[in-house]
C-alpha distance (Angstrom), angle and dihedral (degrees) to the residues before:
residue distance angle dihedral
X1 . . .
X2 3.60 . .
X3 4.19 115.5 .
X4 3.81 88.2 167.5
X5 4.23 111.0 114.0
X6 3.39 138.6 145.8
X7 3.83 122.0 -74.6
X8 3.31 124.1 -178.0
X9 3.99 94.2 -46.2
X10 3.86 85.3 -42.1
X11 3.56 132.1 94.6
X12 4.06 118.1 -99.4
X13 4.01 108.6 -121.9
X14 3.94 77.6 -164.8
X15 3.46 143.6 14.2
X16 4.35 123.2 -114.8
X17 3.49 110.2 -72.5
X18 3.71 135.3 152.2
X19 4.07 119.2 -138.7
X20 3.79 112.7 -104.3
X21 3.15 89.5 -140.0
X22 3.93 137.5 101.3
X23 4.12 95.9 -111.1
X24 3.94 132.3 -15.0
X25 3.93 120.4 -151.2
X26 3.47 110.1 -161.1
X27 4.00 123.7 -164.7
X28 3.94 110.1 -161.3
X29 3.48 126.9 -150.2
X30 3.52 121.6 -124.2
X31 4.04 136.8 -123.0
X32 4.22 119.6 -103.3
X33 3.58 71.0 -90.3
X34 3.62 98.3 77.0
X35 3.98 86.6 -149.6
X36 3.26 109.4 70.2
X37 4.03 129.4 55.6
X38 3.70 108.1 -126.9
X39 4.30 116.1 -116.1
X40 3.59 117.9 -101.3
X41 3.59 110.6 103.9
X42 4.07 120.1 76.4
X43 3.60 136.2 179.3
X44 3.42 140.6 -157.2
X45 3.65 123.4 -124.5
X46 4.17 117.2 -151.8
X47 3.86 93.0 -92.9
X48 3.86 88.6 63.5
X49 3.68 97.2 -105.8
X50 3.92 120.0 140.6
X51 4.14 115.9 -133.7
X52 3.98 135.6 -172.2
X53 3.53 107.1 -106.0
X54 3.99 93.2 -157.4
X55 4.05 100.2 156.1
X56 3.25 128.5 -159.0
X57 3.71 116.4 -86.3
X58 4.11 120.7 -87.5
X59 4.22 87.9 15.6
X60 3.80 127.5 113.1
X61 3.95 126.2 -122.7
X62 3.86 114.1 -134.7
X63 3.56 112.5 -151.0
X64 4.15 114.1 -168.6
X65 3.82 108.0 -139.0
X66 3.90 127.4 -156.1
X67 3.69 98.3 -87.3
X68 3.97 98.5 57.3
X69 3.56 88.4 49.7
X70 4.03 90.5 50.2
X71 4.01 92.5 41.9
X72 3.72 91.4 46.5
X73 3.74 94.8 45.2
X74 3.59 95.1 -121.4
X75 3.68 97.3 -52.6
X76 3.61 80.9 123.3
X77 3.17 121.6 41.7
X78 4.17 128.3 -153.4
X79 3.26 122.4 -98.0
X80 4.00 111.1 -116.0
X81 3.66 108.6 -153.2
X82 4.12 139.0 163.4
X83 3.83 122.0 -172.4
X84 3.65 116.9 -135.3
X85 4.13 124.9 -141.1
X86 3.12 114.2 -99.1
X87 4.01 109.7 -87.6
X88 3.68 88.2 -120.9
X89 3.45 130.6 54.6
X90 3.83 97.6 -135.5
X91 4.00 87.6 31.0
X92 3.78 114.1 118.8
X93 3.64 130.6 -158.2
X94 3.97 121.2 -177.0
X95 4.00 127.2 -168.3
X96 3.48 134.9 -175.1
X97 3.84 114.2 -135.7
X98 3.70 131.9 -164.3
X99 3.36 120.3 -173.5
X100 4.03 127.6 -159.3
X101 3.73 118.6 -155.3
X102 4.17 135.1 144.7
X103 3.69 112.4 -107.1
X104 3.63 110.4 -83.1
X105 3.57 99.3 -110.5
X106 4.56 91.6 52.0
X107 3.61 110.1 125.2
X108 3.88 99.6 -126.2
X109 3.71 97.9 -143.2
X110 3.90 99.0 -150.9
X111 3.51 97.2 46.9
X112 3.73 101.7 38.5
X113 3.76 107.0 -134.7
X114 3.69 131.6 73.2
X115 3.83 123.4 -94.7
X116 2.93 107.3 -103.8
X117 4.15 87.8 60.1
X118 3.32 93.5 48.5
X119 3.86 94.6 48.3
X120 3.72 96.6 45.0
X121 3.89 83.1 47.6
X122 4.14 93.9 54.4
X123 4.06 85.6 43.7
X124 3.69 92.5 51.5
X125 3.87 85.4 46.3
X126 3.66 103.4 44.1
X127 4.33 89.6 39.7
X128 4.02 77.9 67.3
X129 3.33 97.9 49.6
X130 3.71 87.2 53.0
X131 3.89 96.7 51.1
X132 3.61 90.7 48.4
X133 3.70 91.2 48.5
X134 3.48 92.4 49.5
X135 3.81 96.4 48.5
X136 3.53 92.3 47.8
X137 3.77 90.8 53.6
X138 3.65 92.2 55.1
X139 3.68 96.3 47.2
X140 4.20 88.4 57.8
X141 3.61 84.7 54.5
X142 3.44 101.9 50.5
């Protein structure tokens, strides 16, 4: 399968997706610099808009994954994110990820299943989306 897509005149290492996950801390590597966080990472605001996320040096980057935004009923809403390639083709870019979910086999009250059901349920779901995306985006270019 093809993640590759367009991004902002650069190539897409991966496709939007939001973590399915409770919270994501991200720690971004910084440009020869040492200053500046190298590009790579966007979000997308509520209007639909992708941004840089480029923070400021030493700080974290909170991502919120699928399962906040269920268990706060959309009071907080997921972060949808895509990670570009890097802009050159020797150019690296390293992060350090930490992800926060229940154990597997936690009984998520609200939803009524245990995590691990309900996450392999959102993969399933959003591994689908991809496919479809994917053959969609071949058919335009045919």
């Amino acid at each position: 399968m093809n993640a590759t897509a367009p991004l902002g005149g650069v190539a897409a290492a991966f496709c939007a997706f939001a973590q399915v996950s409770l919270f994501t801390l991200l720690a971004v590597s910084t440009g020869a610099d040492g200053l500046v966080a190298k590009k790579g990472l966007q979000c997308k605001s509520p209007d639909g808009a992708w941004h840089d996320c480029v923070p400021p040096p030493g700080s974290l980057v909170l991502l919120v994954g699928d399962l906040l935004e269920e268990s706060t009923g959309g009071l907080l809403q997921a972060t949808r994110h895509r990670v570009g390639a890097p802009e050159k083709p020797n150019d690296t870019r390293q992060s350090i990820v930490f992800f926060a979910t229940p154990r597997p086999d936690m009984v998520l009250g609200h939803i009524g299943t245990t995590y691990d059901k309900w996450r392999k349920k959102r993969v399933k779901r959003a591994m689908k989306a991809l496919r479809e995306a994917n053959s969609k985006a071949q058919q335009n270019r045919s």
